[in-house]
VMD Tcl script that draws the C-alpha trace (Angstrom):
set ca {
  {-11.72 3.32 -3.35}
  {-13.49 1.99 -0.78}
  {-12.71 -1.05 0.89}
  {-14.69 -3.27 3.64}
  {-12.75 -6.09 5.30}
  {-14.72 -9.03 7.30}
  {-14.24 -12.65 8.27}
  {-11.75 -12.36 11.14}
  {-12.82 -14.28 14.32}
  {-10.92 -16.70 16.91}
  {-9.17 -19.82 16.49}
  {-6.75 -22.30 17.48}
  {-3.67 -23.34 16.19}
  {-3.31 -25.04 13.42}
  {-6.93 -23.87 12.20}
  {-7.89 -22.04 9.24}
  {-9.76 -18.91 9.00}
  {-10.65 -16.55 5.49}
  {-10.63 -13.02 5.59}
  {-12.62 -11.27 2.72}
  {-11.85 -7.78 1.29}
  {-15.03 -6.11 -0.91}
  {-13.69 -2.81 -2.77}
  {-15.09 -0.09 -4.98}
  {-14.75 2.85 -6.76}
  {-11.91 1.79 -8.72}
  {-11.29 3.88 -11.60}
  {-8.96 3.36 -14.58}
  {-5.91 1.55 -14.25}
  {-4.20 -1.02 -12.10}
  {-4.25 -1.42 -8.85}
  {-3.09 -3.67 -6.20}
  {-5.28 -5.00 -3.09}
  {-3.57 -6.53 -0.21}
  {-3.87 -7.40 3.67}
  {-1.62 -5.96 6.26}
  {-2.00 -6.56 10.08}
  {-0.86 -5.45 13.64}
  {-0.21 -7.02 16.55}
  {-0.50 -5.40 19.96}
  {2.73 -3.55 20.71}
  {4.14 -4.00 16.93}
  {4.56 -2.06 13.88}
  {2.36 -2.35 11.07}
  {3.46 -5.04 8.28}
  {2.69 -6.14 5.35}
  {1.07 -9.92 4.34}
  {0.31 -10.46 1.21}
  {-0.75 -8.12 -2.28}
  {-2.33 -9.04 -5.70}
  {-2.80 -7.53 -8.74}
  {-5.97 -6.88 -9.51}
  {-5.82 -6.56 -13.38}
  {-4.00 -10.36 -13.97}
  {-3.82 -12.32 -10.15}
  {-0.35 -11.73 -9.77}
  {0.33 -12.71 -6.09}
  {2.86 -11.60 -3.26}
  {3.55 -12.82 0.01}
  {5.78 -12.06 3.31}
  {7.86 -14.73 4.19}
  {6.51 -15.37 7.36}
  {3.01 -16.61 5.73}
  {4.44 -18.36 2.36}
  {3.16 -21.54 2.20}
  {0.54 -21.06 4.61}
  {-1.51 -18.17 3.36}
  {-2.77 -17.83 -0.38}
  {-4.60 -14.72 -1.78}
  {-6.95 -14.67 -4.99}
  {-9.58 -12.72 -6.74}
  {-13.00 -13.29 -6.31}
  {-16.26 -11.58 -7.88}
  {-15.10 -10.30 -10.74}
  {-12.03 -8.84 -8.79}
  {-13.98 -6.67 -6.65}
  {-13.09 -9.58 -3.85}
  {-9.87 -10.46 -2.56}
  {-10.14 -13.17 -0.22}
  {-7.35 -14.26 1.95}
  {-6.99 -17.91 3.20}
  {-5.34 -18.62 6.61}
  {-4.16 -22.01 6.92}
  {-1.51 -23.29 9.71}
  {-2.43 -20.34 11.87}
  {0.16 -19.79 14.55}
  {-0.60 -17.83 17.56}
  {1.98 -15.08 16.16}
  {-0.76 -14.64 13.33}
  {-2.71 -12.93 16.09}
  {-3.37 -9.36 15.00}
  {-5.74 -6.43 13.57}
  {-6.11 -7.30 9.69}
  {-6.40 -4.66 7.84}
  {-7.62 -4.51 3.70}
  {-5.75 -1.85 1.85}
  {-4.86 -1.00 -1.38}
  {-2.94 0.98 -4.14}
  {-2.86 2.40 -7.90}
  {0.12 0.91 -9.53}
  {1.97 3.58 -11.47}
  {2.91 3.19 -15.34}
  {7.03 2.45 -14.29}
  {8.03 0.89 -11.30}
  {11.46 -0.97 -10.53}
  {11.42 -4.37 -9.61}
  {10.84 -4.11 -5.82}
  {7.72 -1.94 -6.05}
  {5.64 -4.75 -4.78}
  {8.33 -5.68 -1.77}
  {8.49 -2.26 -1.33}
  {4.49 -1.88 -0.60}
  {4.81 -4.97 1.77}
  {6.98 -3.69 3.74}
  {5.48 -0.41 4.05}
  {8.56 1.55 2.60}
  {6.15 2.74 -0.10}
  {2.42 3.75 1.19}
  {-0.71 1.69 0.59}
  {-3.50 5.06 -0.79}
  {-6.62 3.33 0.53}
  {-6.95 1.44 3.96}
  {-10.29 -0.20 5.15}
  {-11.03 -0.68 8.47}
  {-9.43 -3.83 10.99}
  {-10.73 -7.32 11.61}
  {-9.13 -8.98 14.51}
  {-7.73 -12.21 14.64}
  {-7.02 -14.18 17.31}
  {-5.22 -17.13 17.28}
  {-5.56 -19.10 20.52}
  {-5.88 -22.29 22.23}
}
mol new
graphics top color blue
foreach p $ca { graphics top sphere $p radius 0.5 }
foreach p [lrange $ca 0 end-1] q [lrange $ca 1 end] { graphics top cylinder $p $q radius 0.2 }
display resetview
């Protein structure tokens, strides 16, 4: 899988930005796409995941509300749209992405967004930078 991330840029708070995630290569089966993101002097965490197969969504706490992710081009697109930004949103956004396996428990997905189970395919960063 192969994943390209673009859109990230600066601006202020309160603005809006959309970060957009092409992938290929999938092969058969499920798997689910997300955007993760670091901040200068911070660990690695986890923003938001869907499922590519149905559009099932997931999101951190700290961007419910704010953030919404969805399919686009026949779900070889997952877009993510930044609304509210706070200057805390300031960070390296990276695409990534995962086969779901046949059984999983019910925290699989908090469990990937958190970072306690691995994401199998990361794309490179976008930065953004959320400023006045």
């Amino acid at each position: 899988v192969q994943l390209q991330a673009s859109g990230g840029g600066l601006v202020q708070p309160g603005g809006s930005l959309r970060l957009s995630c092409a992938a290929s290569g999938f092969t058969l089966g499920d798997y689910a796409i997300g955007w993760f993101r670091q901040a200068p002097g911070k660990e690695r965490e986890g923003v938001s995941l869907i499922r590519r197969s149905d559009g099932t969504r997931y999101y951190a706490d700290s961007v419910k509300g704010r953030f919404t992710i969805y399919r686009a081009n026949n779900r070889n697109t997952v877009n993510l749209e930044m609304n509210s930004l706070k200057p805390e949103d300031t960070a390296v956004y990276y695409c990534a992405s995962t086969k779901i396996p046949q059984y999983y428990n019910r925290d699989y997905y908090a469990n990937l967004l958190n970072l306690r189970y691995g994401m199998d395919y990361w794309g490179k960063g976008t930065q953004v930078t959320v400023s006045s």
